[in-house]
Structures are given as structure tokens and as C-alpha cells.
N, CA, C and O atoms as a GROMACS GRO file, in nm:
protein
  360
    1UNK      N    1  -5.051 -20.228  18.939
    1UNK     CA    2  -5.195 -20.236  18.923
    1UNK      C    3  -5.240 -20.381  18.904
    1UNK      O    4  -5.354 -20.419  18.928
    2UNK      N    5  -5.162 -20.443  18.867
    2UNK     CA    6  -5.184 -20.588  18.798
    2UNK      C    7  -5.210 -20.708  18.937
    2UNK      O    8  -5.288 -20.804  18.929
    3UNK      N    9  -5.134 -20.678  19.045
    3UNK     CA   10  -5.099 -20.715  19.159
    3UNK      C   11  -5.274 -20.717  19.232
    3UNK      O   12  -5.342 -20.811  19.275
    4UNK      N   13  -5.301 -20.577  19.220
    4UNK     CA   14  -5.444 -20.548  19.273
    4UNK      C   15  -5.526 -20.678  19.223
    4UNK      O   16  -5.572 -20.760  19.304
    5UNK      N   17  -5.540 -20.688  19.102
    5UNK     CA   18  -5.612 -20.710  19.035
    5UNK      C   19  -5.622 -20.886  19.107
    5UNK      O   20  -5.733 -20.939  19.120
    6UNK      N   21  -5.455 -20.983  19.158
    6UNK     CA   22  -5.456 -21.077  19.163
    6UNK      C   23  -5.528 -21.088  19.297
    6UNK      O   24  -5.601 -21.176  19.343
    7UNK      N   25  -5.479 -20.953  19.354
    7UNK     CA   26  -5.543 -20.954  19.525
    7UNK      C   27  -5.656 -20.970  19.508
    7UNK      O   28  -5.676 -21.068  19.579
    8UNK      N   29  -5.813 -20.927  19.434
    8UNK     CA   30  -5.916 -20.912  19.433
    8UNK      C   31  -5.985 -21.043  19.378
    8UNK      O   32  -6.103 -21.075  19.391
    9UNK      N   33  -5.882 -21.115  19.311
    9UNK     CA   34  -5.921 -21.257  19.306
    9UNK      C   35  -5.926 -21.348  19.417
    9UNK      O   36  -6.011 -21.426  19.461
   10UNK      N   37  -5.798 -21.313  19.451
   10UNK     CA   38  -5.778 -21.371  19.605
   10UNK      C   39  -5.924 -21.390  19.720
   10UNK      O   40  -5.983 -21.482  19.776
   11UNK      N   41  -5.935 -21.242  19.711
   11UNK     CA   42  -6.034 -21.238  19.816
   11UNK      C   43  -6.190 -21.239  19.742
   11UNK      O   44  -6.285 -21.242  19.821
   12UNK      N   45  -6.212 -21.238  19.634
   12UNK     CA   46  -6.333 -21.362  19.527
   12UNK      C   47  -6.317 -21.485  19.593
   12UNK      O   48  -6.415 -21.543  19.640
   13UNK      N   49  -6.203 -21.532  19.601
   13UNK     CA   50  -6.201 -21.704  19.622
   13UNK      C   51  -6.229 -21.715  19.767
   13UNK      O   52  -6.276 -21.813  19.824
   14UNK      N   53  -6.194 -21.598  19.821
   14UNK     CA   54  -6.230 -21.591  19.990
   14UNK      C   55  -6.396 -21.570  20.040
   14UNK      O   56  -6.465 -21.604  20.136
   15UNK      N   57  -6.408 -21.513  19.947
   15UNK     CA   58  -6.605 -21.496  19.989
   15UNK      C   59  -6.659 -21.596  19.956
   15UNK      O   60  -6.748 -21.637  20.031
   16UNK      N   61  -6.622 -21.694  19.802
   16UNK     CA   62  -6.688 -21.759  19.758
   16UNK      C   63  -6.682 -21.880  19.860
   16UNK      O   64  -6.785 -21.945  19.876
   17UNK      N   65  -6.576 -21.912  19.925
   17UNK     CA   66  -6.578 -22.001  20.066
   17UNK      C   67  -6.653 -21.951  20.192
   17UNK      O   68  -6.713 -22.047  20.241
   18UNK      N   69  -6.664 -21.892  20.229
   18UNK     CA   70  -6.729 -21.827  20.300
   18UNK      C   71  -6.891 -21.830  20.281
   18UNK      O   72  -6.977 -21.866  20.362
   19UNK      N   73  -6.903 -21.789  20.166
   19UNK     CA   74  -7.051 -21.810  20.104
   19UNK      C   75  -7.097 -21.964  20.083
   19UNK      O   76  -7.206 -22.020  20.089
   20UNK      N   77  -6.982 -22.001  20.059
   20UNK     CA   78  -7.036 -22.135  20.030
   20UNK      C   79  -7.044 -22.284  20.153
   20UNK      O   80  -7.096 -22.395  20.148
   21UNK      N   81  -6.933 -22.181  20.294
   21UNK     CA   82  -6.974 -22.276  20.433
   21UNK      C   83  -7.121 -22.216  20.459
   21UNK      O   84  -7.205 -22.287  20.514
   22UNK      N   85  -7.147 -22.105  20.426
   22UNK     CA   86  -7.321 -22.104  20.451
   22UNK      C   87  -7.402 -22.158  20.340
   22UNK      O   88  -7.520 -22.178  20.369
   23UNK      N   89  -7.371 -22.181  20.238
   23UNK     CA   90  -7.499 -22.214  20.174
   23UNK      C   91  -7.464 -22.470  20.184
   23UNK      O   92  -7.539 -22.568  20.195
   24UNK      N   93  -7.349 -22.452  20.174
   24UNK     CA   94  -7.288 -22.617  20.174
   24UNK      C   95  -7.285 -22.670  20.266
   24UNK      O   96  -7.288 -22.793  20.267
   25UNK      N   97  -7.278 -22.580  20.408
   25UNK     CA   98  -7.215 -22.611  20.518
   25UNK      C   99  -7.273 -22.755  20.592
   25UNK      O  100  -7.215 -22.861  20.614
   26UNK      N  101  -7.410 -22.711  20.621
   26UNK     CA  102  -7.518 -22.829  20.662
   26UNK      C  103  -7.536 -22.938  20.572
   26UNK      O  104  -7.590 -23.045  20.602
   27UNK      N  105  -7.504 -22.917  20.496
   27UNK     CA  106  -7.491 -23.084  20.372
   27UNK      C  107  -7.380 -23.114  20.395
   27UNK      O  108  -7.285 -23.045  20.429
   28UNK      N  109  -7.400 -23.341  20.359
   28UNK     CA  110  -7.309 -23.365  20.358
   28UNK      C  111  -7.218 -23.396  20.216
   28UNK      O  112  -7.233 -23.479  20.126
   29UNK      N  113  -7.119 -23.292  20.240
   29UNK     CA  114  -7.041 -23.251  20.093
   29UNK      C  115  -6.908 -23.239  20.121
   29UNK      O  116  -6.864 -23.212  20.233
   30UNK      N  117  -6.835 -23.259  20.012
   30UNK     CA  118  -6.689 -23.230  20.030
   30UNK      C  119  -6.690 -23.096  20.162
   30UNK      O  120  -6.793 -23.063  20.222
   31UNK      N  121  -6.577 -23.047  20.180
   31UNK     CA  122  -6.511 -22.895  20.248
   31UNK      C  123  -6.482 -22.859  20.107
   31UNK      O  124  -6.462 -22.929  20.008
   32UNK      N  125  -6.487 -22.683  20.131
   32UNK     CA  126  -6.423 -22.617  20.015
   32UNK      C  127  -6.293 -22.587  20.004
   32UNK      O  128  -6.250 -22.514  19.914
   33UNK      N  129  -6.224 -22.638  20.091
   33UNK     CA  130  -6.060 -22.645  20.085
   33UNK      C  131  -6.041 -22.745  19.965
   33UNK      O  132  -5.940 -22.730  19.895
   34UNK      N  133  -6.126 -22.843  19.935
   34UNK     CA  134  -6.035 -22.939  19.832
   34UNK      C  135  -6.077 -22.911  19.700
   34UNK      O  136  -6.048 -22.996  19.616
   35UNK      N  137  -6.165 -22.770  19.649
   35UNK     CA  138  -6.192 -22.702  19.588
   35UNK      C  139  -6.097 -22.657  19.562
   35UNK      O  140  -6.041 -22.696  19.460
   36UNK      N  141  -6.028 -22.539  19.656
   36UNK     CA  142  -5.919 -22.516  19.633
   36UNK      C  143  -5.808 -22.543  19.632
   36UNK      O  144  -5.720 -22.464  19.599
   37UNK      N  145  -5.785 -22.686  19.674
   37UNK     CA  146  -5.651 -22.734  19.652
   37UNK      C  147  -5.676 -22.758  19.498
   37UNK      O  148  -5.577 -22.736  19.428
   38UNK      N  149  -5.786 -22.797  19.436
   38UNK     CA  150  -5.778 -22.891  19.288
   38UNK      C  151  -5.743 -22.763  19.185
   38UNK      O  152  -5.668 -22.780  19.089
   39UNK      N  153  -5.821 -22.598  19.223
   39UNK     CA  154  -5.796 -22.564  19.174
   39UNK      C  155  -5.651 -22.473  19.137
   39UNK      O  156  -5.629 -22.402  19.039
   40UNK      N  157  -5.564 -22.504  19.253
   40UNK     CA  158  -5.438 -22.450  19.294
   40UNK      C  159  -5.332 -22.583  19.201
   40UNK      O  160  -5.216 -22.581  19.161
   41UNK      N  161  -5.421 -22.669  19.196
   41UNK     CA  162  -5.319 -22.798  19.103
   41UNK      C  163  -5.362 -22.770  18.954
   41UNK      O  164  -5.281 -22.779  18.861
   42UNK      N  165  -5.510 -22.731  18.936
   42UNK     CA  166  -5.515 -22.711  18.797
   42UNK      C  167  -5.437 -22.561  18.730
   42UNK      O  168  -5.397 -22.560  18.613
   43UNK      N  169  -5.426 -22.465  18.803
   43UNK     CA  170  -5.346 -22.361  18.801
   43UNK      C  171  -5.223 -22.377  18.788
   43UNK      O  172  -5.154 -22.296  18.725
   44UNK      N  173  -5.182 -22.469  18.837
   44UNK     CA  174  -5.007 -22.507  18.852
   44UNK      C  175  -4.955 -22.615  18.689
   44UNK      O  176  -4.854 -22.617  18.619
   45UNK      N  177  -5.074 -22.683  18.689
   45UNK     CA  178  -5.050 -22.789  18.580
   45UNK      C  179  -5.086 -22.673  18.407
   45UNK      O  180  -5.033 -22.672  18.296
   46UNK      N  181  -5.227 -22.573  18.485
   46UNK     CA  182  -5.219 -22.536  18.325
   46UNK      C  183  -5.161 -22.346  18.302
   46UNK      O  184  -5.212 -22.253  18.239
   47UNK      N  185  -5.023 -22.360  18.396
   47UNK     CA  186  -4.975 -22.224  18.423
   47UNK      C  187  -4.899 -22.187  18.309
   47UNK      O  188  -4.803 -22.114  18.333
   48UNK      N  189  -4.923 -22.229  18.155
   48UNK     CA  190  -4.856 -22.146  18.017
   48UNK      C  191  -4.993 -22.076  17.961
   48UNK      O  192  -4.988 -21.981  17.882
   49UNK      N  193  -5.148 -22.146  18.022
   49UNK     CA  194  -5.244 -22.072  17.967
   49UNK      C  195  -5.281 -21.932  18.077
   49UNK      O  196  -5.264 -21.913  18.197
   50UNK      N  197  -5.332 -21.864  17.982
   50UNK     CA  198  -5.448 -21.725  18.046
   50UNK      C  199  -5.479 -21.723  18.150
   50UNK      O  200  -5.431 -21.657  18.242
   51UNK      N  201  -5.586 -21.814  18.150
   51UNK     CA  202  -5.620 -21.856  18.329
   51UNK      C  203  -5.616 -21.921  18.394
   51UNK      O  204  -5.704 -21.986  18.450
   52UNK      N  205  -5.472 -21.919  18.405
   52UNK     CA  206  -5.425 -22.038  18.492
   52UNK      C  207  -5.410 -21.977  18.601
   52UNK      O  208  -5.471 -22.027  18.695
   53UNK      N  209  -5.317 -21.837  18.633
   53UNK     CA  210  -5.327 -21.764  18.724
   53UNK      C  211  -5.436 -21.695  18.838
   53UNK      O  212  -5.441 -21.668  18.958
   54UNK      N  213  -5.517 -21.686  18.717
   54UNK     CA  214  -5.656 -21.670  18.784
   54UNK      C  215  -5.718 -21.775  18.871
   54UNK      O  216  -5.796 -21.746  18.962
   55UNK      N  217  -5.674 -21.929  18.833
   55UNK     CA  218  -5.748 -22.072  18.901
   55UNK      C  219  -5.640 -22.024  19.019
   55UNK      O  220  -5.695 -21.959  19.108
   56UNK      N  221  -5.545 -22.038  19.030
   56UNK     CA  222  -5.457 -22.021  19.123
   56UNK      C  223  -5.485 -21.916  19.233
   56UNK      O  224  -5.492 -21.927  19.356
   57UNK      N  225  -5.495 -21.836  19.172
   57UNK     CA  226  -5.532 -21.717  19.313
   57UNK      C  227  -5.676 -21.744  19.372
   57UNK      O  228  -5.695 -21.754  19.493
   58UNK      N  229  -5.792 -21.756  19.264
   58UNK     CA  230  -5.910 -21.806  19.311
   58UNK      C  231  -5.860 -21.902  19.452
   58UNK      O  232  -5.853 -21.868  19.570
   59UNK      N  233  -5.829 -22.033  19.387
   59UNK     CA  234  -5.790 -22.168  19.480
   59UNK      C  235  -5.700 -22.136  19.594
   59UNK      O  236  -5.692 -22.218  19.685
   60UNK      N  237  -5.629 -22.021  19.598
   60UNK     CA  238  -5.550 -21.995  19.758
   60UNK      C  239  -5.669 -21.958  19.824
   60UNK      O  240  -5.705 -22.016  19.927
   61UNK      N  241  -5.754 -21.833  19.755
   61UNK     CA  242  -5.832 -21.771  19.834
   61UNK      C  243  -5.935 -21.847  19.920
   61UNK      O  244  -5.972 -21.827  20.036
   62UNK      N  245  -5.975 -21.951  19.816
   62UNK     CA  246  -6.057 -22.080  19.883
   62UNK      C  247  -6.013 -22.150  19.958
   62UNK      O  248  -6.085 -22.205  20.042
   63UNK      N  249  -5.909 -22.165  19.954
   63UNK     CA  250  -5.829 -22.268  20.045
   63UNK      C  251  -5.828 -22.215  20.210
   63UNK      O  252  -5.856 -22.275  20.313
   64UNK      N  253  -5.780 -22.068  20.184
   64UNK     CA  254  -5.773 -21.979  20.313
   64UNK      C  255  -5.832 -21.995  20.371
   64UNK      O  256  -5.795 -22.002  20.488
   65UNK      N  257  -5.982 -22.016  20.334
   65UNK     CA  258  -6.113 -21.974  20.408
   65UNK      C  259  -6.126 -22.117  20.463
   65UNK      O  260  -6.169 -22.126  20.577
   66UNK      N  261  -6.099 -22.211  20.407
   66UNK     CA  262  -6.134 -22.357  20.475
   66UNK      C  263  -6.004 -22.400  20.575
   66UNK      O  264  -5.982 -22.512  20.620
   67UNK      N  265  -5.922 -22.272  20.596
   67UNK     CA  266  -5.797 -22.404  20.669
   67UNK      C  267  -5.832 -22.459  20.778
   67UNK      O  268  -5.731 -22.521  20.811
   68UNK      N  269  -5.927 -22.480  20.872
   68UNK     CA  270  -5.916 -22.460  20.967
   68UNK      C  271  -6.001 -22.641  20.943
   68UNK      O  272  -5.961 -22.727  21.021
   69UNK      N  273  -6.067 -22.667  20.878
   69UNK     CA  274  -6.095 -22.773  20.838
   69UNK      C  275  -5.977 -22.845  20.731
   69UNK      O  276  -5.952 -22.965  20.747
   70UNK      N  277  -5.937 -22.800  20.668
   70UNK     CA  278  -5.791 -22.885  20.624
   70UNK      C  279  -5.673 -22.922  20.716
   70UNK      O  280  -5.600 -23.019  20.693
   71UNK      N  281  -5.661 -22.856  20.801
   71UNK     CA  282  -5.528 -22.917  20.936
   71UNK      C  283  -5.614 -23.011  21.010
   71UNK      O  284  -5.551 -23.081  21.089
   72UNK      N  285  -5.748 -23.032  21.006
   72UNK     CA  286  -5.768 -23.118  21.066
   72UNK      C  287  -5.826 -23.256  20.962
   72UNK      O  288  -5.883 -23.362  20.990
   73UNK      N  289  -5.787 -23.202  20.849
   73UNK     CA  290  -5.784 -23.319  20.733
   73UNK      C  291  -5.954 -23.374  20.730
   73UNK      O  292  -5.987 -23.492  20.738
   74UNK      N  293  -6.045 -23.263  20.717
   74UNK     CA  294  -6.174 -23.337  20.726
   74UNK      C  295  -6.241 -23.268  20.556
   74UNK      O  296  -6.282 -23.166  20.500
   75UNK      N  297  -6.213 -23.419  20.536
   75UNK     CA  298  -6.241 -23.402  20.363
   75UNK      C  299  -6.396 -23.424  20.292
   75UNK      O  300  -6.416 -23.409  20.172
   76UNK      N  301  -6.476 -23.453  20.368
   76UNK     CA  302  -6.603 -23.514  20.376
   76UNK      C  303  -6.730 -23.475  20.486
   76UNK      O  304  -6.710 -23.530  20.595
   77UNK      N  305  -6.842 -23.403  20.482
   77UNK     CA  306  -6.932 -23.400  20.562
   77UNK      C  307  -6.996 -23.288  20.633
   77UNK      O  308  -7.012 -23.207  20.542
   78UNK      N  309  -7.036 -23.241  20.727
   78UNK     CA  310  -7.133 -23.195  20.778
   78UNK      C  311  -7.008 -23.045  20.843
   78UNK      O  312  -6.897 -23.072  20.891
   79UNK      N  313  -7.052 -22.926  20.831
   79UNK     CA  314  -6.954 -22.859  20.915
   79UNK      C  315  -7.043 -22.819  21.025
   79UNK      O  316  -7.165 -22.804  21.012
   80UNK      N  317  -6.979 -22.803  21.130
   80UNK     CA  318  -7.011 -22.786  21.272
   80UNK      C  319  -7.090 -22.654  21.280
   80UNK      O  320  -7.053 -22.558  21.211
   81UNK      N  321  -7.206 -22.643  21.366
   81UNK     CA  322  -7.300 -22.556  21.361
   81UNK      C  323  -7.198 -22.394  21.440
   81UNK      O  324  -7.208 -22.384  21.563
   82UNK      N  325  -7.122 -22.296  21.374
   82UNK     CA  326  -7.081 -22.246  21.502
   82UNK      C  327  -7.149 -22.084  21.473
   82UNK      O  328  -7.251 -22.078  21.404
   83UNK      N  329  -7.113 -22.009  21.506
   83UNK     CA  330  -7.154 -21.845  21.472
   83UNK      C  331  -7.056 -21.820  21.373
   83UNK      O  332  -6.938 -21.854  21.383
   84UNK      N  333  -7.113 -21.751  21.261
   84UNK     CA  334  -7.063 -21.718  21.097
   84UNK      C  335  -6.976 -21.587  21.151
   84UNK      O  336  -7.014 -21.490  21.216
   85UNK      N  337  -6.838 -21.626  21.095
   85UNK     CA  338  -6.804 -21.494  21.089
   85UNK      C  339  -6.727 -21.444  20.974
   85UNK      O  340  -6.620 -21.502  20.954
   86UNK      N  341  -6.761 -21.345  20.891
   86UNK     CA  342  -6.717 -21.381  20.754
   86UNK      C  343  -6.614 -21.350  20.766
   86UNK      O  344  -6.636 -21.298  20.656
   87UNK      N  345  -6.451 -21.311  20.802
   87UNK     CA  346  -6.353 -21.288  20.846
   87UNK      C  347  -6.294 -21.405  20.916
   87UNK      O  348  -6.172 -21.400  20.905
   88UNK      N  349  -6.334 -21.508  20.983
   88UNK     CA  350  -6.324 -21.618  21.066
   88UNK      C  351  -6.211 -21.711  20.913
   88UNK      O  352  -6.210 -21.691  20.792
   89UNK      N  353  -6.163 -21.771  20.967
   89UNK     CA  354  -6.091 -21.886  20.889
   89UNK      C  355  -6.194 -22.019  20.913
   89UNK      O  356  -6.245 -21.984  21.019
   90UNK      N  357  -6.255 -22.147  20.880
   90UNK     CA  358  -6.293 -22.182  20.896
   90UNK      C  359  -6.260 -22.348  20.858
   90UNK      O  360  -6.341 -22.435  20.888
   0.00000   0.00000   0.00000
């Protein structure tokens, strides 16, 4: 049951990217991949506390949603106008 529970974070951290290439996308602002990398390092650094696990699964889920802008290492700026697909990797 506990497992569920990490999955549903997972995919929290997945909408909240998602939600947030539509509401961030057109500004120029970080990507939400380095959201989730910071919070996948703060998870890792503070993994003897409570919610550390929780930063961690959040921060994959975020990360997921941006890879498509992290392999191409774009850490800064404007994301490309394309058709939203909330399932899309981005």
C-alpha cells in the first residue's frame, strides 16, 4: 500500500510539470526539470528525515515531465509554442 502511495506522488510531481509548462511555459524562466533535479538532491542529501522521500519522488516526477528539455540541456527560457499534451514528455 505504501508503494501506491509513493506512485501518487510520483505522478503529483508529474502534473505539477505539466501544469506548470502551461502556466511558466511562455516566460522566460528556468525549465521545471531543474526543479526537479534540486529537489531529487535535496531528497538524497536530507534522506534520514520524513520528507525526504516525498522531495524525491515529487522531483523524479518533475523531472519526467521536463526530459525532453533536459537532454537537450536547456536550462533557461522560453518553451517552444507546440500542442499540450498532458501525457507528452516535454
Amino acid at each position: 500500500m505504501e508503494i501506491l502511495f509513493y506512485i501518487l506522488i510520483i505522478f503529483i510531481g508529474f502534473a505539477s510539470g505539466r501544469i506548470g509548462h502551461i502556466i511558466f511555459g511562455p516566460l522566460n524562466t528556468p525549465h521545471h526539470w531543474t526543479f526537479g533535479l534540486v529537489s531529487i538532491g535535496s531528497g538524497l542529501i536530507l534522506f534520514n528525515h520524513s520528507f525526504a522521500i516525498l522531495l524525491l519522488c515529487w522531483g523524479i516526477g518533475c523531472f519526467i515531465s521536463d526530459l525532453k528539455d533536459f537532454l537537450g540541456l536547456k536550462l533557461w527560457g522560453v518553451d517552444e509554442n507546440t500542442e499540450f499534451k498532458f501525457w507528452g514528455i516535454d
